[in-house]
N, C-alpha and C positions, 0 to 999 in steps of 0.2 A: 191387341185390344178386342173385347168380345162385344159384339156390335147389338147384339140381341138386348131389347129393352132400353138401350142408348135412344138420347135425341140428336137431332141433326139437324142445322140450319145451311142451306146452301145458296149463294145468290147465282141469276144466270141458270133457276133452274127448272125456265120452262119450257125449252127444250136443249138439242144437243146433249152433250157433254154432262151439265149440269144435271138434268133432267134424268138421265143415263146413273149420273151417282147417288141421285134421291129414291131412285126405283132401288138401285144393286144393294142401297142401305136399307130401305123401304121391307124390301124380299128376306132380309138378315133379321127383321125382327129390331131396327130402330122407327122408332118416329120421326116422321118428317115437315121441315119445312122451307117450299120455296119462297123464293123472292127472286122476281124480275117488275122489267117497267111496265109491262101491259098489262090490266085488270083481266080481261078477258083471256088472252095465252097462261095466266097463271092460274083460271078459275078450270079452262079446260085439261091445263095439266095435272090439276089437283083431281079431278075428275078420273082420270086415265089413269093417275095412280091409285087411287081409291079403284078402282076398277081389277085393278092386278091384285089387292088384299094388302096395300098398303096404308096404316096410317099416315096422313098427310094435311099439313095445312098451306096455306100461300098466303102473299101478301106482296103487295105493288110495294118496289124501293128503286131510289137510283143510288148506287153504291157511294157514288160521285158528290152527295149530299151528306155529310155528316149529320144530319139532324133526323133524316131521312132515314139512314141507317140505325138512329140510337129510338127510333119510333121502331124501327121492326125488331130491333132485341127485344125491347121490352115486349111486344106483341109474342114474340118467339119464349120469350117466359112465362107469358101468360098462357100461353096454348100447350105448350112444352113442360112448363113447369121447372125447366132449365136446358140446359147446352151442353151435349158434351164432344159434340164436332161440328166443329164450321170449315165447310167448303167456301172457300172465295174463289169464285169460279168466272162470274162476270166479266167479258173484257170485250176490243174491239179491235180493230184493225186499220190500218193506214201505214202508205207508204208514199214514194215518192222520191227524185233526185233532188237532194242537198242543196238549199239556197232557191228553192223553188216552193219548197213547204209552208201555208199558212201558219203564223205561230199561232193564230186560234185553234187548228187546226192540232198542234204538239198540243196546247193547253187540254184540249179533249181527249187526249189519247191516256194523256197524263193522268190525270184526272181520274178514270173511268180502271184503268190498266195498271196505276201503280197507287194511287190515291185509296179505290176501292180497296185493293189487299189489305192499304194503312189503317182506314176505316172499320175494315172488319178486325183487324186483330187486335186494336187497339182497344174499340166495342165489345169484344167476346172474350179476351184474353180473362178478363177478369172473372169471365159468368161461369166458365171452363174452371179457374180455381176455386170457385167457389163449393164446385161439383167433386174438386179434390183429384180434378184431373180430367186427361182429353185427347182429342187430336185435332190438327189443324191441316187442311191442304188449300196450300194457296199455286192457284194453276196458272203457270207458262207458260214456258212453250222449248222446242227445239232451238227456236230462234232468241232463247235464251240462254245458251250455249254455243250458237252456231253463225256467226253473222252473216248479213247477206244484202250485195249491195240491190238499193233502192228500196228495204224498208229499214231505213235508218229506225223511226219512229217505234216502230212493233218491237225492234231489234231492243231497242236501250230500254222499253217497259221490260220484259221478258229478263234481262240479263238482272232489271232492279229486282225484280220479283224470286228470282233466282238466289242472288246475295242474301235479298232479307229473308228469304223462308233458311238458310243454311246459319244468319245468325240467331233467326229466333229458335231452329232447335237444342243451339248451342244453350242457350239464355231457357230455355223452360223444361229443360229435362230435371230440372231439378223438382219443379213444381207436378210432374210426375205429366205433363201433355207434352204429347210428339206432334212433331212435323215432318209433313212431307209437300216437297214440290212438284206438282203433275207438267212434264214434258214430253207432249205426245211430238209426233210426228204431223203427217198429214192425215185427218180426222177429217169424216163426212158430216158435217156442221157448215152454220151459215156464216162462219165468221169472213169469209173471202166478201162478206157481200158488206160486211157489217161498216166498211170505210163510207160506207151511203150515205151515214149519220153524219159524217162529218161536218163542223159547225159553220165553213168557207161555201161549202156544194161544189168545191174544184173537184174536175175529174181526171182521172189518168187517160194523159196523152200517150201511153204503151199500151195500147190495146191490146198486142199480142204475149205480153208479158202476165196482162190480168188475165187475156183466156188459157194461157199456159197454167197459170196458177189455180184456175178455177178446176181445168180437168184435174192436176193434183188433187184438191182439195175431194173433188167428187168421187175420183177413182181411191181413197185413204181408206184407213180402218175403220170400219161404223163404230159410231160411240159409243152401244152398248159393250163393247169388248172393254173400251176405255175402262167405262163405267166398273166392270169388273176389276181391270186392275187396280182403279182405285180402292177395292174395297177391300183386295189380297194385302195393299200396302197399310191399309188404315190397322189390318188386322195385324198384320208383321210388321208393325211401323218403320216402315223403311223412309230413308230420307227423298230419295230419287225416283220419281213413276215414270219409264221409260214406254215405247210402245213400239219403238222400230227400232233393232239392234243393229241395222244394217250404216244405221246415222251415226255408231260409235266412233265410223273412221271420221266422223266431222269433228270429233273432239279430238280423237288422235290429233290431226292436223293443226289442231289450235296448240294444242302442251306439244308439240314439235317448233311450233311458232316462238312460244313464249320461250322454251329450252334455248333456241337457237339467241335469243335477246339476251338471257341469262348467261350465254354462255361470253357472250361479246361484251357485258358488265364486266364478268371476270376479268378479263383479256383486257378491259381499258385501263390505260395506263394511271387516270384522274382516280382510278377509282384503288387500285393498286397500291397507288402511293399515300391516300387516305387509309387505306387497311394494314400498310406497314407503320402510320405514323401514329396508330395506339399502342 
């Protein structure tokens, strides 16, 4: 897809990641525009991008609000004059051992982390056909692939986000827009912190689990790299935005997992005897 002259709506994008893919589109010669929650982090991001020679507009949303969000499409057509890629990028973090978890607490994660994505491509899906075509990235995670005990929470957003970006490119390639799902690794971003928000204010009794996670988090790839791949993938519409190849043995180890289950289906005898008895 040739990025040049395209517009772009991205939420989550004023800073990080987001922010990161609004500048790498910004620089390519699309139009941009963020959406996050704070008036002010969205007034100075728009600033800072304008600043680089990017067209750029902002506007406060919570992804998590459907009403919310179908105020900033319309705003995003009016400034825009249409859409022809939406990053859904917005998300948040929370973990936690099983059975100790506020369910306000999943409600928000939900919400925010598989709700936003719903939100948006439900919202844009249509402003994209209208344009005759597009792309979509709705961003995950490793841990959408990868699971890992004590963020149950993060884990089962990321893996939803995962599924539905792989059915919706199935479902819109016809309408001529691709998808791709962003799963980075460990990325220098605040999302390690972002469980602050959470709706309970319980905090993690593994302290050294979070400071483990935060040095990850801080020692990762800075997001402008991210930001780049994203824009390599929007242009080669690839399905999958990876950014640590070293995390591929985490998937080996899962299709060795499910192989070995598959293999033990075979092998059962209930199951045997049902595939002899058509």
């Amino acid at each position: 897809m040739q990025i040049d002259g395209k517009t772009a709506f991205i939420t989550g994008g004023a800073s990080g990641i987001g922010f990161e893919i609004a500048k790498s589109l910004g620089q390519e010669g699309a139009q941009v525009m963020i959406a996050d929650l704070d008036q002010a982090k969205v007034d100075e991001a728009v600033e800072a991008l304008i600043a680089l020679g990017v067209t750029a507009w902002g506007t406060t949303c919570d992804v998590a609000d459907e009403a919310a969000m179908r105020a900033a499409a319309d705003k995003a057509v009016a400034e825009l004059g249409g859409v022809d890629i939406l990053v859904n990028n917005a998300g948040v973090s929370l973990g936690g051992d099983t059975g100790t978890i506020p369910l306000k607490d999943w409600r928000w994660i939900i919400d925010v982390n598989v709700m936003g994505v719903v939100h948006g491509t439900e919202i844009f899906t249509p402003l994209l056909k209208a344009r005759g075509g597009g792309h979509i990235v709705n961003v995950a995670s490793m841990a959408g692939h990868w699971a890992s005990p004590g963020l149950s929470p993060y884990c089962a957003t990321k893996f939803a986000v995962v599924g539905l970006s792989e059915s919706q490119r199935l479902e819109l390639e016809a309408h001529k827009i691709g998808v791709s799902v962003l799963c980075p690794g460990f990325v220098r971003t605040n999302i390690h912190n972002a469980h602050l928000g959470r709706p309970s204010g319980q905090t993690y009794d593994d302290a050294a689990g979070l400071e483990a996670m935060t040095a990850f988090v801080e020692g990762g790839m800075p997001p402008e790299v991210v930001g780049g791949l994203t824009l390599d993938a929007i242009r080669d519409n690839r399905l999958y935005i990876f950014s640590d190849p070293d995390m591929s043995a985490a998937i080996d180890a899962r299709r060795d997992m499910i192989q070995a289950d598959y293999a033990a289906c075979a092998a059962n005898p209930r199951v045997k005897a049902f595939r002899e008895s058509r």
